[in-house]
C-alpha positions as CSV (number, residue, x, y, z in Angstrom):
1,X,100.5,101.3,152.2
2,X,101.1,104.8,151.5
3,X,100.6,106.3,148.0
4,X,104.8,107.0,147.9
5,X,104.8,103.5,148.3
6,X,102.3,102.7,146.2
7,X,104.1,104.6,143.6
8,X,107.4,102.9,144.5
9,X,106.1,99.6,143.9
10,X,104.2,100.2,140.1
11,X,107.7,101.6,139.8
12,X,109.7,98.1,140.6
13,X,107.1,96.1,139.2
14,X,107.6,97.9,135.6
15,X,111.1,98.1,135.8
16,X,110.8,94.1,135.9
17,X,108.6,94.1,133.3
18,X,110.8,95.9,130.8
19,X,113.4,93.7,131.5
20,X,111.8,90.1,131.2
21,X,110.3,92.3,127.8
22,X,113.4,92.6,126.6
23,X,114.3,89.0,127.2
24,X,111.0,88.0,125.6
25,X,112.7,90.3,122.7
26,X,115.7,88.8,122.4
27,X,114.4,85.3,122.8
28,X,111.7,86.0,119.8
29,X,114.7,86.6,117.7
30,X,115.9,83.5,118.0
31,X,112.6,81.9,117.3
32,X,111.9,84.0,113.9
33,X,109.5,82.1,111.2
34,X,107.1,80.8,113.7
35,X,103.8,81.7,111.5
36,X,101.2,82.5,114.8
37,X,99.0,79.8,114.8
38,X,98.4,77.5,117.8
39,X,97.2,74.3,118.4
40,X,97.2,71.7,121.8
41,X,99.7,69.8,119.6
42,X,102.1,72.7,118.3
43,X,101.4,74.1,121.8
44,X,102.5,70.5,123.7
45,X,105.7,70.8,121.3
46,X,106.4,74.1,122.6
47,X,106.6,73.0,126.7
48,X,108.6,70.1,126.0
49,X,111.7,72.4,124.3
50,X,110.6,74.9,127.4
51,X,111.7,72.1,129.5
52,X,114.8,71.0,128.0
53,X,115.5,75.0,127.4
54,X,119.1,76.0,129.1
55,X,118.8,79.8,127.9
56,X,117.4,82.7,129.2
57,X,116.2,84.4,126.6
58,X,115.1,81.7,124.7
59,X,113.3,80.0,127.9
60,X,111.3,83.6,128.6
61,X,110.7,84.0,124.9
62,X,109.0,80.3,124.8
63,X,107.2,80.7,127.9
64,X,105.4,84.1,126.4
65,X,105.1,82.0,123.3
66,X,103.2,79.1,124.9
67,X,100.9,81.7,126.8
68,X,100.0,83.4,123.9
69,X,99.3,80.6,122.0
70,X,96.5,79.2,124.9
71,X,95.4,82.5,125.2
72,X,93.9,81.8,121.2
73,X,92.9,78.6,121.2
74,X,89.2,78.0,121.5
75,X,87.8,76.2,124.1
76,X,88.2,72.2,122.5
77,X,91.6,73.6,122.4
78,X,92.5,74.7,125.6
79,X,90.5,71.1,127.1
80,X,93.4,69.3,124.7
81,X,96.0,70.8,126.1
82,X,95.3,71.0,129.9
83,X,94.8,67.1,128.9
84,X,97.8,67.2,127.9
85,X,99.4,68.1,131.2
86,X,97.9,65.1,132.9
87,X,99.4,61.6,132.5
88,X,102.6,62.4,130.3
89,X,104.2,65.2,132.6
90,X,103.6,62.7,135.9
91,X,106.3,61.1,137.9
92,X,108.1,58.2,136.2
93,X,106.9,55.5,138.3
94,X,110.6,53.4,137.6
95,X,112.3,56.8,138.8
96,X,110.3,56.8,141.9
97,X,110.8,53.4,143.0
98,X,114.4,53.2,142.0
99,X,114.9,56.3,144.1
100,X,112.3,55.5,147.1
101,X,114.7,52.1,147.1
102,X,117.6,53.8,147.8
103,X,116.8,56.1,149.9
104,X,115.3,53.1,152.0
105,X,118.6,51.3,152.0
106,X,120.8,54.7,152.3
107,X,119.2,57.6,154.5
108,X,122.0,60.5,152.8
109,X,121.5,63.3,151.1
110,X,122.3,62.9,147.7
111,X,119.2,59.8,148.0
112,X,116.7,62.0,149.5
113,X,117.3,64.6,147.0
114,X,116.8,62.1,144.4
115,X,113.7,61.0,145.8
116,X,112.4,64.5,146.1
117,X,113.3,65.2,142.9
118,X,111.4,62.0,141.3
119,X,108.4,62.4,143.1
120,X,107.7,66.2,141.8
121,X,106.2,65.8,138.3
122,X,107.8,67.7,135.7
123,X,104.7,69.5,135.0
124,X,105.5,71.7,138.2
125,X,108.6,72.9,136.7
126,X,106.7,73.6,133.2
127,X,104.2,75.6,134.9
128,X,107.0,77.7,136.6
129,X,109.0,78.5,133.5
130,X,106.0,79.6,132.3
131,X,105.7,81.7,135.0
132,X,109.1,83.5,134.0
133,X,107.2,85.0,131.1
134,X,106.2,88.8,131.5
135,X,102.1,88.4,132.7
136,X,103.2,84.9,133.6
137,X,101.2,84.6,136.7
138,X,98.0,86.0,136.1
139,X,98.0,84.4,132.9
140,X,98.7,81.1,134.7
141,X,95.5,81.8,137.1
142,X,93.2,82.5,133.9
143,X,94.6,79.4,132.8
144,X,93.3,77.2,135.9
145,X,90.0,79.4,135.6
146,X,89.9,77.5,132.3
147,X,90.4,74.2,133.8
148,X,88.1,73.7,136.8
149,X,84.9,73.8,134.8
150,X,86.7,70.5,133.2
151,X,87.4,68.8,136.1
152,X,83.9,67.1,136.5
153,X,83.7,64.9,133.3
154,X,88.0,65.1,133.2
155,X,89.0,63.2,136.1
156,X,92.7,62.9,135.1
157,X,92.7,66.5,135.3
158,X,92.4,66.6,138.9
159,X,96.7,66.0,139.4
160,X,97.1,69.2,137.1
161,X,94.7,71.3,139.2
162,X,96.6,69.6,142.6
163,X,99.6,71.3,140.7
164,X,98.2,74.4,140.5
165,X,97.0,74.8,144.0
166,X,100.6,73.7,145.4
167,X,102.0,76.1,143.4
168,X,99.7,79.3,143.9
169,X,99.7,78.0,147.7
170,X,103.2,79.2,147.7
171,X,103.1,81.8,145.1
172,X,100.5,83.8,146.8
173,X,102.0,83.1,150.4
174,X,100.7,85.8,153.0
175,X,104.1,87.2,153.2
176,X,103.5,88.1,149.4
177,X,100.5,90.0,149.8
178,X,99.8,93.6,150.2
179,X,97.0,95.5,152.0
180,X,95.6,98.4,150.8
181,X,93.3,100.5,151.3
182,X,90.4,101.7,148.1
183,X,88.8,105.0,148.9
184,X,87.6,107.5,145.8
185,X,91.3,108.4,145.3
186,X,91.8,104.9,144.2
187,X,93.0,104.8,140.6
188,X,89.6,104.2,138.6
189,X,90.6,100.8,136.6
190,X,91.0,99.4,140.2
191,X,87.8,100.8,141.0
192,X,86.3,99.6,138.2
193,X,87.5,95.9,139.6
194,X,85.8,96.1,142.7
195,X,82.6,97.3,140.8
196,X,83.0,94.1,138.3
197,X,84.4,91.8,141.1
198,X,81.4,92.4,144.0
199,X,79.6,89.3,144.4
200,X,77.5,89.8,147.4
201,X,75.6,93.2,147.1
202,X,75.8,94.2,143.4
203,X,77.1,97.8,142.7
204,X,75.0,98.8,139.7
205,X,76.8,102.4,139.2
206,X,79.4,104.7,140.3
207,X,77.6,106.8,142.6
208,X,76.7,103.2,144.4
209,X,80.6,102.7,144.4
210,X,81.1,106.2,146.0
211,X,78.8,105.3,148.9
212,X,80.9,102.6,149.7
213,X,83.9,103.8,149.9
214,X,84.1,107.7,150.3
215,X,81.7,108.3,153.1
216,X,83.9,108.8,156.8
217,X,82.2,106.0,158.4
218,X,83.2,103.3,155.6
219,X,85.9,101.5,154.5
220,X,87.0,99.3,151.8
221,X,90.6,97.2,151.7
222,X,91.5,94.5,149.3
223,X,94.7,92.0,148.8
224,X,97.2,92.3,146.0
225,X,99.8,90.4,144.7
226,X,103.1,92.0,143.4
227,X,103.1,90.3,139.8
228,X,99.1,91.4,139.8
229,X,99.6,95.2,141.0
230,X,96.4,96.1,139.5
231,X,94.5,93.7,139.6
232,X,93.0,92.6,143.6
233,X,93.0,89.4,144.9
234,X,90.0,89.6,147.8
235,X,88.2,92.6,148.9
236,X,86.4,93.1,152.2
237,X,83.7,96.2,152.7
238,X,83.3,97.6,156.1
239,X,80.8,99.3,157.7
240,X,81.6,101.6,161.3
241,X,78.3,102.0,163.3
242,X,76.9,102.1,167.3
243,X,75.6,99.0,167.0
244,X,75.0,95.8,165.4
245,X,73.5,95.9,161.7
246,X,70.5,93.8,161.1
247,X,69.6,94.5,157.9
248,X,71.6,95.2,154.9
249,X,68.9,97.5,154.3
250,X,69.3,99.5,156.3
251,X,73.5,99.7,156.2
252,X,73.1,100.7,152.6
253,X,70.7,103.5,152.5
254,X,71.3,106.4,150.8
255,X,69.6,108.7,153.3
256,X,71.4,107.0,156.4
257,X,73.1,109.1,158.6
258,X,77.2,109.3,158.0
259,X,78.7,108.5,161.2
260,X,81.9,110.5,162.8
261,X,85.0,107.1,163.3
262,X,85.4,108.3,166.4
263,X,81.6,107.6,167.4
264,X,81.7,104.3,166.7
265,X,82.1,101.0,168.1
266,X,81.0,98.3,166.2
267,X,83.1,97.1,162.5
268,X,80.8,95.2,160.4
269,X,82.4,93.7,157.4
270,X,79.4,93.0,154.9
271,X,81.1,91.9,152.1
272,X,83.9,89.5,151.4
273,X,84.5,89.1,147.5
274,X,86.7,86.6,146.0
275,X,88.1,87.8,142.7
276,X,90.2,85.3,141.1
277,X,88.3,82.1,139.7
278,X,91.5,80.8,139.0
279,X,92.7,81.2,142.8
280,X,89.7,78.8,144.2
281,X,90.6,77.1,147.3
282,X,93.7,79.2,147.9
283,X,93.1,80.8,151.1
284,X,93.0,84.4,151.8
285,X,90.1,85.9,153.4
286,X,91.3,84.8,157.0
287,X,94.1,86.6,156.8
288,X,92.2,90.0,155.5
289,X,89.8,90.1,157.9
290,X,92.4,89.4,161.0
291,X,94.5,92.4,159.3
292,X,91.7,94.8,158.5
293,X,90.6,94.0,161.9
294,X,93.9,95.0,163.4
295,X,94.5,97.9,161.6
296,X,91.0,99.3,162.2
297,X,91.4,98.6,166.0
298,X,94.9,100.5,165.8
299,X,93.2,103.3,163.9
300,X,89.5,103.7,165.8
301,X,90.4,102.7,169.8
302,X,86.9,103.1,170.6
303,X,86.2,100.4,168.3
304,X,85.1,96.8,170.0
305,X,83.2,95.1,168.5
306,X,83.5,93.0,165.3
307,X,80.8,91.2,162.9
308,X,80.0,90.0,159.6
309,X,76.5,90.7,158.6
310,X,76.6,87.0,156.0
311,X,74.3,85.7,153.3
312,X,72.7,82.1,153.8
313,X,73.1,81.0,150.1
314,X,72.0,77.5,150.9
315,X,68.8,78.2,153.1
316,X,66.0,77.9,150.6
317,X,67.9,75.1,148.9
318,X,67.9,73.1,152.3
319,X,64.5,73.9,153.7
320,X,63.1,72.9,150.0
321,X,64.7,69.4,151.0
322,X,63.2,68.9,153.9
323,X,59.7,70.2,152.8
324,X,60.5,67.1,150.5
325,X,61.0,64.6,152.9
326,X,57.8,65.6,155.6
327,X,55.3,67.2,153.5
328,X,53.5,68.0,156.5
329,X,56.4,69.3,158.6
330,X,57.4,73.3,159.0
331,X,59.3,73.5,156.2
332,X,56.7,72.7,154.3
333,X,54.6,75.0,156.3
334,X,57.2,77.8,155.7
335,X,57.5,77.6,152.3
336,X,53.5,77.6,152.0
337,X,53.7,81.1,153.5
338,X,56.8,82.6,151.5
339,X,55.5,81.3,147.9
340,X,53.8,84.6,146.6
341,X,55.3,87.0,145.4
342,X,55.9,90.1,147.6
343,X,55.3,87.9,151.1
344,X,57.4,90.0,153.2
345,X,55.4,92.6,152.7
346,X,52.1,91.5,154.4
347,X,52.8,91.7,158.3
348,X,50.4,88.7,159.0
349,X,51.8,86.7,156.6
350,X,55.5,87.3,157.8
351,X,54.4,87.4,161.3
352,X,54.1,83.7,160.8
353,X,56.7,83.0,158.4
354,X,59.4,84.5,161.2
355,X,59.4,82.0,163.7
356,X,58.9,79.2,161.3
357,X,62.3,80.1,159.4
358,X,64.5,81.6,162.2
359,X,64.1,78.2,163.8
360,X,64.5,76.4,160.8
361,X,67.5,78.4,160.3
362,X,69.3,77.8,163.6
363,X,68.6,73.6,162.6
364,X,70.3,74.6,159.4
365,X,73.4,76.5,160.7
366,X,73.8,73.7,164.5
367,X,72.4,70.7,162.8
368,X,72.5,70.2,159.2
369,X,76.4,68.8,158.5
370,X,78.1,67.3,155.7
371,X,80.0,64.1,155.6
372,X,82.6,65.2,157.1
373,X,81.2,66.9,160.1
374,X,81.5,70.5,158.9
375,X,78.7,72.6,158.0
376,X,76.5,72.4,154.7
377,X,76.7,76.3,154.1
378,X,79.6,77.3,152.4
379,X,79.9,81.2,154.3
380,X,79.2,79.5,157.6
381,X,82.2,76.7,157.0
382,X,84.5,79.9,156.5
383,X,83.4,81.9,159.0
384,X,83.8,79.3,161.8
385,X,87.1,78.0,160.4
386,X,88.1,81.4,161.3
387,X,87.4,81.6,164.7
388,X,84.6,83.5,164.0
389,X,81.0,82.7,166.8
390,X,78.0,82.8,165.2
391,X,76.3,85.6,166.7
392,X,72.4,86.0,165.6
393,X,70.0,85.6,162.9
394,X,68.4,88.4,161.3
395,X,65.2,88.0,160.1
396,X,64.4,90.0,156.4
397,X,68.2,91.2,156.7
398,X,68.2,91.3,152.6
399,X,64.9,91.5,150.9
400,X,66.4,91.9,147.6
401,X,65.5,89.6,145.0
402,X,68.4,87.5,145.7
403,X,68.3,87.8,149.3
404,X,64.5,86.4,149.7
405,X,65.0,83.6,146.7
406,X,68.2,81.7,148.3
407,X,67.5,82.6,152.1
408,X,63.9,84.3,152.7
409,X,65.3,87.3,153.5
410,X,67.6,85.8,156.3
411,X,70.8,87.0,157.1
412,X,73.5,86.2,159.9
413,X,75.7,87.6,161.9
414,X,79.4,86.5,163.3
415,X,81.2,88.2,165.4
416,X,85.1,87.7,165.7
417,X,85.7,88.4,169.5
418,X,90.0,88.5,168.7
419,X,90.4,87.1,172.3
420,X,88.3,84.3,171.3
421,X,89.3,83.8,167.5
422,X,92.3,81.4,167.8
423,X,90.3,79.0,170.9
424,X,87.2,78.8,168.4
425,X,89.4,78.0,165.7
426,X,91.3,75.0,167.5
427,X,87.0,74.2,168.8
428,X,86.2,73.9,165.2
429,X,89.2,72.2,163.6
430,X,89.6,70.0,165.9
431,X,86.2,68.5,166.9
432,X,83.8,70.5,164.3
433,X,82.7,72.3,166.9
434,X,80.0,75.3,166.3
435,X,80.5,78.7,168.6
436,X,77.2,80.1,168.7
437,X,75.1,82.6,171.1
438,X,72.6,81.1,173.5
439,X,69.8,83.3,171.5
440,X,70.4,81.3,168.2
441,X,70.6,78.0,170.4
442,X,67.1,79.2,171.6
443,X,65.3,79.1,168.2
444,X,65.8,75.2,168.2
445,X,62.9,73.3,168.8
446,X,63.2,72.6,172.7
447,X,64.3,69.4,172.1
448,X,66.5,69.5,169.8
449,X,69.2,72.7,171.7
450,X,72.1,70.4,172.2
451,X,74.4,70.0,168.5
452,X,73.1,67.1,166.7
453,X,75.7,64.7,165.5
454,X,76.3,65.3,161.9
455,X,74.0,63.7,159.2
456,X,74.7,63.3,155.9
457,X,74.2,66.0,153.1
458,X,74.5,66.4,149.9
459,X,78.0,68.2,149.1
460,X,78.1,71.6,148.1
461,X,80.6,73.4,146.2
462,X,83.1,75.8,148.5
463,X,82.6,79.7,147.8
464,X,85.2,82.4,148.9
């Protein structure tokens, strides 16, 4: 998107906003003598005359009302109320079967509508007239940020949060979604976002930031939404380069070499940051890095090749389990050598630790499954979903802090061949299937280089 266009947009989007503003105007007329305080029970009040609400005004003016309001309630209040769009805003049951009834005995129209109709509970509707309110959506996905920390000792919670997800699923459709690209020229409260929103390789300061973005040989693009213009949705960093990066390292250095787009063939993209809490499990990154792919193949011919360079955020975790269950085995042995502080640092010491973990590392990324056949770690489950084949294992490709406490210094590689993408998608959907290189299939014990079926694993939580 160009910066006319850019410009055209902010321009439609605040035109909108003055006028749902001065709906929100008229509407607070209308509700004059409200004193400002909120509770989940003044609050639950509030939706139920949003529902039954015919005007405009008044509906818009509610909406910002209600929003407000759980925007200043603490967090026993907010729990109430997100409790209080379970049970009593589900379908009623009698509704349902009257209408599933006759639509069994008359297949028209009129019944099916009916039965649609029943079925949706009226909380759907509640949520989307609070979405006429100016701010309405991103105040809707801070809400469901609120909620999913509840949903573990809340179980009734979990058909609000299904209403959620429907809704944002359709809300933040692809087609709604716009590309563009951050360089230095970037307005600085967006930059600021992607400084606060990084979640794989911190960026500690500004001149950090520049190196990421204003250098000829990087790029930087990131999803927005047109009721969140300023805000992004996902962000993807790329790196241009001769070859294939096996080290962060070494991408990030500040004394590396800038290299001309037009000498490069290789796209790494190093870092993939989900920004919205509130937009869990809503998918986007699949789509950004097909895109970015795309255009950057459009804009750099000599481009052709394509990689991640991934964290392992499980590794440690797992090969801690396994050290538990044969004390004498190589994990155990692995974890031995990495305890001390500063390991990677003494060549012996490493020299043994590499072959230990690499091969515990292919076990962890062919082998180690969770109950439902897909892989345990969470990057690696989105990667492959993709269509994405995992390429190699790079031994000390972080040793940052974080990088040697949840991996030992491991990093991956996947490369997104886009001939390939959409056959190892259908591999991997369809039968769980793992695309990987015959030199990661190598670091398996000899025994063990054919896919294991999957074994059981304790369930991790999904990361963007």
């Amino acid at each position: 998107m160009t910066t006319i266009e850019q410009r055209g947009e902010t321009k439609r989007m605040s035109m909108l906003q003055d006028m749902l503003s001065a709906l929100v105007s008229r509407g607070a007329r209308l509700m004059e003598g409200r004193d400002g305080t909120y509770s989940a029970e003044s609050l639950e009040a509030l939706c139920q005359a949003l529902l039954s609400s015919r005007g405009e005004a008044s509906g818009v003016a509610l909406a910002s009302e209600i929003l407000r309001g759980f925007d200043t309630l603490d967090a026993e209040g907010r729990r109430d109320f997100l409790i209080m769009l379970g049970e009593p805003y589900d379908p009623d049951p009698d509704r349902v079967e009257n209408a599933a009834a006759a639509y069994r005995e008359n297949h028209s129209n009129e019944a099916l509508a009916e039965l649609i109709a029943a079925t949706e509970p009226p909380r759907q509707e509640l949520l989307r007239r609070l979405n006429l309110a100016p701010g309405g959506t991103p105040a809707l996905v801070h809400m469901r940020e609120a909620l999913l920390p509840l949903l573990a000792d809340n179980p009734g919670l979990k058909r609000v949060d299904a209403d959620f997800g429907r809704l944002f699923s359709s809300w933040f459709n692809r087609g709604f979604l716009v590309l563009r690209h951050i360089d230095w020229e970037t307005p600085a409260h967006i930059l600021e976002k992607i400084i606060e929103y990084e979640a794989v390789h911190a960026i500690h300061t500004w001149d950090e930031l520049r190196r990421r973005v204003q250098p000829a040989d990087r790029r930087c693009f990131a999803f927005f939404h047109p009721s969140m213009p300023d805000d992004p949705l996902i962000f993807v960093e790329v790196a241009l380069s001769r070859e294939i990066p096996a080290s962060i390292q070494g991408l990030l250095s500040e004394d590396r070499e800038v290299l001309s787009p037009d000498k490069a063939t290789t796209a790494t993209f190093y870092s993939i940051s989900n920004c919205q809490t509130g937009l869990r499990g809503v998918s986007f990154g699949n789509f950004l890095i097909k895109q970015v792919a795309e255009d950057l193949a459009h804009e750099i011919p000599g481009l052709k090749t394509f990689v991640t360079l991934s964290p392992a955020p499980g590794l440690t975790r797992w090969i801690q389990a396994q050290a538990e269950e044969d004390p004498d085995g190589r994990a155990a042995q692995a974890l031995a050598l990495t305890a001390a502080d500063g390991w990677h640092l003494d060549e012996e010491v490493a020299g043994k630790a590499e072959p230990l973990i690499k091969g515990l590392a292919a076990e962890y990324y062919l082998n180690a499954k969770r109950s439902d056949g897909q892989p345990i770690d969470p990057v690696a489950r989105f990667h492959l979903g993709n269509g994405a084949m995992l390429r190699q294992i790079d031994w000390l490709g972080d040793t940052s802090p974080k990088g040697l406490s949840q991996s030992a210094g491991v990093m991956v590689n996947y490369l997104y061949d886009l001939g390939d993408v959409e056959a190892n998608h259908e591999a991997y959907a369809t039968r769980r299937e793992v695309k990987a290189a015959r030199a990661v299939r190598g670091l398996l014990p000899s025994g063990d280089r054919k896919a294991k079926k999957p074994e059981i694993e304790k369930k991790d939580k999904d990361t963007a």
